[in-house]
TORTIPA-311108 format. One record per residue (C-alpha): residue number from 1; residue in three letters; chain; x, y, z. Coordinates in steps of 0.25 Angstrom, whole numbers. Layout:
BEGIN
{NUM ALA A {X Y Z}}
...
This chain:
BEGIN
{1 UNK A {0 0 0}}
{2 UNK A {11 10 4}}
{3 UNK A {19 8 -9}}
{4 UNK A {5 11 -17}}
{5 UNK A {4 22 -9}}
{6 UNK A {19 27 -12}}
{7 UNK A {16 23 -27}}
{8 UNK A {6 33 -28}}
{9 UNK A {13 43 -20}}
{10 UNK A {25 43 -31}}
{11 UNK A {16 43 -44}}
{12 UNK A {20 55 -52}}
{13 UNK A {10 66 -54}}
{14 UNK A {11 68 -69}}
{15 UNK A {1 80 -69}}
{16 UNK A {8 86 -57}}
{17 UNK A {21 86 -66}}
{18 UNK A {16 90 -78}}
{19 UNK A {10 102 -73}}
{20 UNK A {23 105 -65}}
{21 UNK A {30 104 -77}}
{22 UNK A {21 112 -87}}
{23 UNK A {19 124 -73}}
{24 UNK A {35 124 -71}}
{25 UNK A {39 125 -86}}
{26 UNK A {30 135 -89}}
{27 UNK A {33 144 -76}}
{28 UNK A {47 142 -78}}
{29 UNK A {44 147 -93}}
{30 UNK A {35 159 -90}}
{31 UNK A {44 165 -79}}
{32 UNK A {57 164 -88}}
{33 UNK A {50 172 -100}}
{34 UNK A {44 183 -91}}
{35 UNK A {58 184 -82}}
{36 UNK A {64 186 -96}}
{37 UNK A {57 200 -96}}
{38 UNK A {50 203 -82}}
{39 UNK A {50 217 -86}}
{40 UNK A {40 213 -97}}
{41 UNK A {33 203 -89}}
{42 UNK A {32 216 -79}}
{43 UNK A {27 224 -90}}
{44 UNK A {14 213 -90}}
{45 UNK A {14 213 -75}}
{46 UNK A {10 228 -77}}
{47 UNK A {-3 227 -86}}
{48 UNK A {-9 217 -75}}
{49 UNK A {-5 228 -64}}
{50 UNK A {-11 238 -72}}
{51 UNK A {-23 229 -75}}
{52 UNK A {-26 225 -59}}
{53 UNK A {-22 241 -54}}
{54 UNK A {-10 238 -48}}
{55 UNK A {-1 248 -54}}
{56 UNK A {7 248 -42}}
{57 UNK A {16 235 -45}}
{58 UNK A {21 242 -59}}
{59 UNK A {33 245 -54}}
{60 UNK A {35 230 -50}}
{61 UNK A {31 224 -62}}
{62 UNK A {44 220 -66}}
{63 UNK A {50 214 -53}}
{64 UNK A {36 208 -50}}
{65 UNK A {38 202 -64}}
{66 UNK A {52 197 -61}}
{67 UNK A {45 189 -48}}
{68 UNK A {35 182 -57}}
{69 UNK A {42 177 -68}}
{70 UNK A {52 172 -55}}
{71 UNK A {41 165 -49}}
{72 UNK A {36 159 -61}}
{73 UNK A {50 153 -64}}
{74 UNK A {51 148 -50}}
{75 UNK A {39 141 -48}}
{76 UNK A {41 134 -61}}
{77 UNK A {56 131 -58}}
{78 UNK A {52 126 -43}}
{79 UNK A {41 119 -49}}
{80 UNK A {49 110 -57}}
{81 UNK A {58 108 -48}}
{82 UNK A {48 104 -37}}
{83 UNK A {51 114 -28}}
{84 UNK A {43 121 -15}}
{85 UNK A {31 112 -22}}
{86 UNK A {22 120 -14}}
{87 UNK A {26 134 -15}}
{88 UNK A {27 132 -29}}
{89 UNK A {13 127 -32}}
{90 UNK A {8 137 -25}}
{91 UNK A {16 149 -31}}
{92 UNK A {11 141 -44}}
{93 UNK A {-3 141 -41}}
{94 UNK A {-5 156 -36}}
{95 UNK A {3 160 -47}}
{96 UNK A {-2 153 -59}}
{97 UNK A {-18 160 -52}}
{98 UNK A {-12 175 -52}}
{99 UNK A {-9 173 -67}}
{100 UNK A {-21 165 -71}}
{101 UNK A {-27 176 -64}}
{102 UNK A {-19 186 -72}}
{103 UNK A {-20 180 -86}}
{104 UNK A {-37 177 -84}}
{105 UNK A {-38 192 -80}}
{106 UNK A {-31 197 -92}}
{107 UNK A {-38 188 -103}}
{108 UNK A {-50 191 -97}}
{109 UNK A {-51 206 -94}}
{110 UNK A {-41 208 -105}}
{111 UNK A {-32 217 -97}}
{112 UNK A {-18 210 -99}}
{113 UNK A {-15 206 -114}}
{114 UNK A {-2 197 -110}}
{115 UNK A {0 191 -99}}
{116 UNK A {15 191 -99}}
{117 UNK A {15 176 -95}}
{118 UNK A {28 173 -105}}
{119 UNK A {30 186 -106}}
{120 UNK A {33 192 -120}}
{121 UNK A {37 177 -125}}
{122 UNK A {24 172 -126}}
{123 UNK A {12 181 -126}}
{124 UNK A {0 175 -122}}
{125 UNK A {-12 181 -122}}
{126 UNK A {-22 182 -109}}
{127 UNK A {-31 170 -111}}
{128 UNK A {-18 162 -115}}
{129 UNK A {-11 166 -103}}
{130 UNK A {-25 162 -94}}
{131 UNK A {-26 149 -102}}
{132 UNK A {-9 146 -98}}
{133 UNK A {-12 149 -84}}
{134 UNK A {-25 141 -83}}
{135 UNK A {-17 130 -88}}
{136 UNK A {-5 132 -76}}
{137 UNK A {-16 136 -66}}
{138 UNK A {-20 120 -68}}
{139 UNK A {-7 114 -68}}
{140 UNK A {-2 124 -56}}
{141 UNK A {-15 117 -49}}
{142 UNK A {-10 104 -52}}
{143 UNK A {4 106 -46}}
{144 UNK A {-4 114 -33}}
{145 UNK A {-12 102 -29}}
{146 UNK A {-1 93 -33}}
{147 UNK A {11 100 -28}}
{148 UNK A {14 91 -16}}
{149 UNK A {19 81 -27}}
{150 UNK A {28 89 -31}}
{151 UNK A {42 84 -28}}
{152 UNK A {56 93 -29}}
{153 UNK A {66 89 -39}}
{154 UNK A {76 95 -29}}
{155 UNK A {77 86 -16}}
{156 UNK A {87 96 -8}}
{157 UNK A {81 106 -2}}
{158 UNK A {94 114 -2}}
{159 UNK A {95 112 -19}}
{160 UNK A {78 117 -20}}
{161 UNK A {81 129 -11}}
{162 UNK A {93 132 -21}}
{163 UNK A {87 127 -35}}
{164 UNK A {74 137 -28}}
{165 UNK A {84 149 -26}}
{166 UNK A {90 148 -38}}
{167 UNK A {79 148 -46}}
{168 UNK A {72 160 -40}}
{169 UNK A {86 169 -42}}
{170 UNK A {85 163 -58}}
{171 UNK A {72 167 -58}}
{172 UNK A {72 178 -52}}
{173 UNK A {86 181 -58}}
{174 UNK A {80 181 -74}}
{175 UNK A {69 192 -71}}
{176 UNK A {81 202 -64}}
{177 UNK A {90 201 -74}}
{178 UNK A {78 202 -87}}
{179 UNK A {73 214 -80}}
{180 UNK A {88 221 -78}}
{181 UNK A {92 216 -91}}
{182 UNK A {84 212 -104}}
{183 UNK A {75 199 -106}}
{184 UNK A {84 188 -110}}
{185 UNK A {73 185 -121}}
{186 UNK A {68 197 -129}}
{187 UNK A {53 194 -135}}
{188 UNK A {49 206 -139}}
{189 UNK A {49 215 -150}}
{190 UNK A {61 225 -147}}
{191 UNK A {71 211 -144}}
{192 UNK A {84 213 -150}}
{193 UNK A {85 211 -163}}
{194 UNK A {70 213 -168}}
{195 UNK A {68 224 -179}}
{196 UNK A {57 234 -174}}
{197 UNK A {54 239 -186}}
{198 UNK A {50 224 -192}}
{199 UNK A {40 222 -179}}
{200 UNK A {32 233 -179}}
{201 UNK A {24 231 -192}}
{202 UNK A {20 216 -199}}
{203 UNK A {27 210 -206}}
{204 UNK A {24 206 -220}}
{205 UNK A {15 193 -223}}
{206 UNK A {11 196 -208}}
{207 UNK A {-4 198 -203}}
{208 UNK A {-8 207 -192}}
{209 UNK A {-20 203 -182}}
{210 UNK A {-34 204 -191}}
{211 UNK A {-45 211 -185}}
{212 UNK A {-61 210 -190}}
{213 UNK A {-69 223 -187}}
{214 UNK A {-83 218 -180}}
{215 UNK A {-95 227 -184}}
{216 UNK A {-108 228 -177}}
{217 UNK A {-118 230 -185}}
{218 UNK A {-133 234 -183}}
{219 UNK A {-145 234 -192}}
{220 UNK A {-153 249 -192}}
{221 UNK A {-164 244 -195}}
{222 UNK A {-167 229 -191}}
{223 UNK A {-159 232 -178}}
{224 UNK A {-151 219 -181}}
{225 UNK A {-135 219 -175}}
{226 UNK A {-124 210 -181}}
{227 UNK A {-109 210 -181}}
{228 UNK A {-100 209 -194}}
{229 UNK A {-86 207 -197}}
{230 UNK A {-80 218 -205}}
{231 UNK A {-76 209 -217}}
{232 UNK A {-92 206 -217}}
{233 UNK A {-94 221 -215}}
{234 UNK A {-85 223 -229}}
{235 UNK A {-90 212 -237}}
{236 UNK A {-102 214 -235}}
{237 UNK A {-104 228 -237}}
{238 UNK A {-112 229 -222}}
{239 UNK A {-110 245 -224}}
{240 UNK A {-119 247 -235}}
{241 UNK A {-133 241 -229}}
{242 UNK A {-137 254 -220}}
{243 UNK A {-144 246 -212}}
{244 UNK A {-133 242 -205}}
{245 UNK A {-125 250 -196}}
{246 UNK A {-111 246 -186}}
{247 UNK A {-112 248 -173}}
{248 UNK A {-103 252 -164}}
{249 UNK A {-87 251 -166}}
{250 UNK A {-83 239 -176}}
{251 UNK A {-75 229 -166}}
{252 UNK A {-62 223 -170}}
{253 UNK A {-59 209 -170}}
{254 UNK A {-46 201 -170}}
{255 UNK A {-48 190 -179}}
{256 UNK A {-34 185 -181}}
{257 UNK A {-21 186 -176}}
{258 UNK A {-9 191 -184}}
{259 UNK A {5 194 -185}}
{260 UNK A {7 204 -171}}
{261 UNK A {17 214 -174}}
{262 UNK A {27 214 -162}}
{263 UNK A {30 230 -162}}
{264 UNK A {18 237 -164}}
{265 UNK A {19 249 -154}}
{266 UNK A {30 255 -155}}
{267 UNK A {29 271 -157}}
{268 UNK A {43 279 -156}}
{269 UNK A {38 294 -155}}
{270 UNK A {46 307 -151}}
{271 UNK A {40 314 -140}}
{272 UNK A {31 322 -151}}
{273 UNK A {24 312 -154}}
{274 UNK A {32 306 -167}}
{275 UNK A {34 293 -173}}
{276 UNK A {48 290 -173}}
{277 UNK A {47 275 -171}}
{278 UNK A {51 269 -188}}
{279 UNK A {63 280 -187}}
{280 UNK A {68 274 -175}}
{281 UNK A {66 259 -176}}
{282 UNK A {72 259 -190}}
{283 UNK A {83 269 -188}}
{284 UNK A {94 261 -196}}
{285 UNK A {105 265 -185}}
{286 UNK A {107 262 -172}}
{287 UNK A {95 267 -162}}
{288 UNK A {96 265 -146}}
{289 UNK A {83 266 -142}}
{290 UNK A {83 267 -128}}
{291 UNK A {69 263 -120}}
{292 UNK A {66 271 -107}}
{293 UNK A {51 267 -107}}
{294 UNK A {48 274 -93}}
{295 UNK A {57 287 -89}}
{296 UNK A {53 287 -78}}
{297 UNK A {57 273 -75}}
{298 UNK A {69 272 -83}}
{299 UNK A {83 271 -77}}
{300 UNK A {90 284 -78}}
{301 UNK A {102 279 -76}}
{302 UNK A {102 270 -87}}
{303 UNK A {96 279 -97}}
{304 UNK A {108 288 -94}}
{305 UNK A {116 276 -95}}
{306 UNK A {111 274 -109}}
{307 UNK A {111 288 -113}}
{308 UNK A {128 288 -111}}
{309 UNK A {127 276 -120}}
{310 UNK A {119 283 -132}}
{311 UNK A {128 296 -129}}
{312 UNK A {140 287 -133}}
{313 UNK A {136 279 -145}}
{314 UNK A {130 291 -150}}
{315 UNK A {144 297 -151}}
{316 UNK A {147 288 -162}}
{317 UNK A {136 282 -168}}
{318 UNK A {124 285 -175}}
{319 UNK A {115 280 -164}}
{320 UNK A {101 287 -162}}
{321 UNK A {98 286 -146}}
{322 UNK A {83 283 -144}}
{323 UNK A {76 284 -131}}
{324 UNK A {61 278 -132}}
{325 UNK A {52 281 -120}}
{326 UNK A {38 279 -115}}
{327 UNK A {39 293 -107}}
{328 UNK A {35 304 -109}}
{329 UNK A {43 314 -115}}
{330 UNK A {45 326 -102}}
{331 UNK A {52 314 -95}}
{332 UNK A {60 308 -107}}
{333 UNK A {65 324 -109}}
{334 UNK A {67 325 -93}}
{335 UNK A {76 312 -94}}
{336 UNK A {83 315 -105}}
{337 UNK A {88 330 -103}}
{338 UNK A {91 323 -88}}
{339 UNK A {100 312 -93}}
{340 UNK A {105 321 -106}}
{341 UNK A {98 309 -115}}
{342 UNK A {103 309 -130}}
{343 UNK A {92 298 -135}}
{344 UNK A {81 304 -143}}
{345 UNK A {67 301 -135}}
{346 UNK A {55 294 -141}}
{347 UNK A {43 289 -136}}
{348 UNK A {38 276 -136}}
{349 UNK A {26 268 -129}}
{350 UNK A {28 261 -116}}
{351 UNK A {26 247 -122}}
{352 UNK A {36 245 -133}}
{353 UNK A {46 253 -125}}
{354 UNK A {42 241 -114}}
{355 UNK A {44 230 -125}}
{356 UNK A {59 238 -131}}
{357 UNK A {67 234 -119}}
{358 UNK A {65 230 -105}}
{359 UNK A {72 240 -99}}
{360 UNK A {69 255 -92}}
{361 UNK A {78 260 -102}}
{362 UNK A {82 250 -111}}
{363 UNK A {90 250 -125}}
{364 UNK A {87 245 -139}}
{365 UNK A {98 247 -150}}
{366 UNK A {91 248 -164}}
{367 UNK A {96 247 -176}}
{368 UNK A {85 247 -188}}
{369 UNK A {75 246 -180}}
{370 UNK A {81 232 -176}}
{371 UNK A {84 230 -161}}
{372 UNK A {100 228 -160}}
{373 UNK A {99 225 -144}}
{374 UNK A {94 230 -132}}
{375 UNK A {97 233 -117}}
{376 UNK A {92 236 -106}}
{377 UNK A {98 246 -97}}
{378 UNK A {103 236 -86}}
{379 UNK A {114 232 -98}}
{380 UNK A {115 245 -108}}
{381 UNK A {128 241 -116}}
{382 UNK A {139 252 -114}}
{383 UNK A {142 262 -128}}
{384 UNK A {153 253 -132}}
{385 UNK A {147 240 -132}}
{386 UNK A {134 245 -141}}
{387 UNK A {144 253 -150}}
{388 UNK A {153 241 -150}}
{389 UNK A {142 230 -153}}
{390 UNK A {134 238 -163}}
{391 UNK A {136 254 -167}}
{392 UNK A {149 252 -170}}
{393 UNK A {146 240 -180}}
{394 UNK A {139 248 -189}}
{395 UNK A {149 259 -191}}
């Protein structure tokens, strides 16, 4: 009877693995691709702030980000590994009901239109992102009610604690240095090496998103109502019976997707309101564009650092000197006569400015409209080393 008993004790739970697997996996996964750009993963922490009136946690977007992502990595990790079964069930559980939570409310009220989940990698949309997390809310469930059968792969409790450490200060470790540096993996449309110019219109054999106008029509004398495509409103010549009248505004429906062109708001004007965007993006020589989105925010110290920088290539090469800001233009012309700045100032939308570089200011080189490379202000390259690497090539 006893060696039944320990039979069925030892059987393995192929439902508990699979699902600690699949929950661990795509944990690990989701905190890696957000930790590679807190900063934007704090950008979308910011909409949901906005959405539920806590404005007050802006300023900590970034480093509540950072915490997240870190979390998610570690409970994935530990839960592989088998570790703290108990605290990491639970961590999964509460987690995984904040964000089902999050995503339901976003598809629902249409408030958020990406939830971030892998960050810039893989937009999902709303009811995608509630239908994932439904899916890991079941599994989490599983390994809940189950999670005293979970056994660590680790024996010693002296190697957990360390594997443990040691995998909070890597994970921990990856959202720091993004944040201070640049994301290790570039998704979007300003990553080195992309031609502007190219992404901002479609390319040719490509078909944008196609819309149908919806009418809603009414019979003036009958009293009869009826909605029409406006194919059906051409074809058919609906305008010429009189006896029928539109009503209201004609509503537009998306009726297939297309080709979605990655740069489409990007608006370089001077602070008189003119278009300068095509003369700066396909300027045929080298442009340092740098990007101080807020002013306010920015650091001084590295805009003046930057400002030395430009001073010097621009001694001996033919280097225009950009600085693109979402401010407005009193405070860019207070910051500039204060820090003697040489860059011309332009002005740009808070969002692409968000999307150029990661950084408060941050650089892009350009040449062609193509984007030779890009810094953030934590590891600005001195004079010589830009002149050396690529001005001084093309004399």
């Amino acid at each position: 009877m006893s060696a039944l008993i320990n039979t069925k004790k030892q059987k393995t739970n192929y439902l508990l693995g699979f699902a600690r697997l699949f929950t661990g996996l795509l944990f690990i996964f989701s905190g890696f691709i957000k930790a590679n750009d807190p900063t934007g993963f704090g950008y979308k922490l910011e909409e949901y702030f906005h959405v539920f009136h806590t404005d007050f946690l802006m300023d900590y977007a970034t480093t509540i980000a950072i915490i997240v992502c870190a979390f998610e990595i570690i409970l994935g990790i530990w839960l592989l590994l088998g570790l703290y079964r108990r605290l990491v069930a639970w961590g999964l559980l509460l987690l995984i009901i904040f964000f089902t939570f999050l995503t339901f409310y976003s598809a629902f009220f249409e408030v958020v239109t990406s939830c971030g989940c892998f960050g810039d990698a893989i937009p999902l949309t709303p009811w995608q992102s509630f239908g994932k997390d439904l899916i890991l809310l079941a599994l989490i469930l599983i390994i809940f009610i189950y999670r005293d059968q979970i056994k660590p792969l680790i024996k010693d409790s002296f190697t957990q604690g360390l594997v443990a450490t040691l995998t909070a200060i890597l994970s921990f470790g990856i959202g720091i240095y993004t944040v201070m540096f640049l994301p290790f993996i570039d998704f979007l449309p300003y990553k080195i090496g992309n031609h502007i110019p190219s992404l901002m219109v479609l390319p040719e054999g490509k078909e944008g998103d196609v819309y149908e106008q919806v009418y809603n029509m009414k019979n003036v004398k009958t009293g009869e109502t009826k909605t029409i495509t406006d194919k059906i409103y051409m074809s058919e010549k609906v305008w010429e019976d009189t006896n029928w009248e539109i009503i209201g505004e004609p509503k537009s429906t998306l009726v297939k997707k297309g080709y979605q062109i990655p740069i489409t708001d990007l608006l370089i004007t001077d602070a008189e309101g003119n278009d300068h965007t095509q003369e700066i993006i396909n300027n045929p020589y080298y442009n340092l564009i740098i990007v101080a989105k807020d002013l306010s925010k920015a650091n001084l110290d590295a805009l003046d650092k930057i400002n030395k920088i430009a001073t010097t290539l621009t001694e001996d090469y033919n280097l225009r000197i950009v600085l693109l800001t979402a401010s407005s233009a009193d405070e860019s012309d207070y910051l500039s006569d204060k820090l003697h700045l040489i860059s011309e100032i332009f002005y740009a939308d808070l969002i692409p400015l968000k999307s150029m570089v990661r950084a408060n200011p941050g650089i892009l080189l350009l040449k062609s409209g193509t984007v030779v490379n890009k810094w953030h202000y934590n590891n600005i390259p001195d004079a010589k080393e830009i002149e050396d690497r690529y001005l001084s090539l093309d004399k």
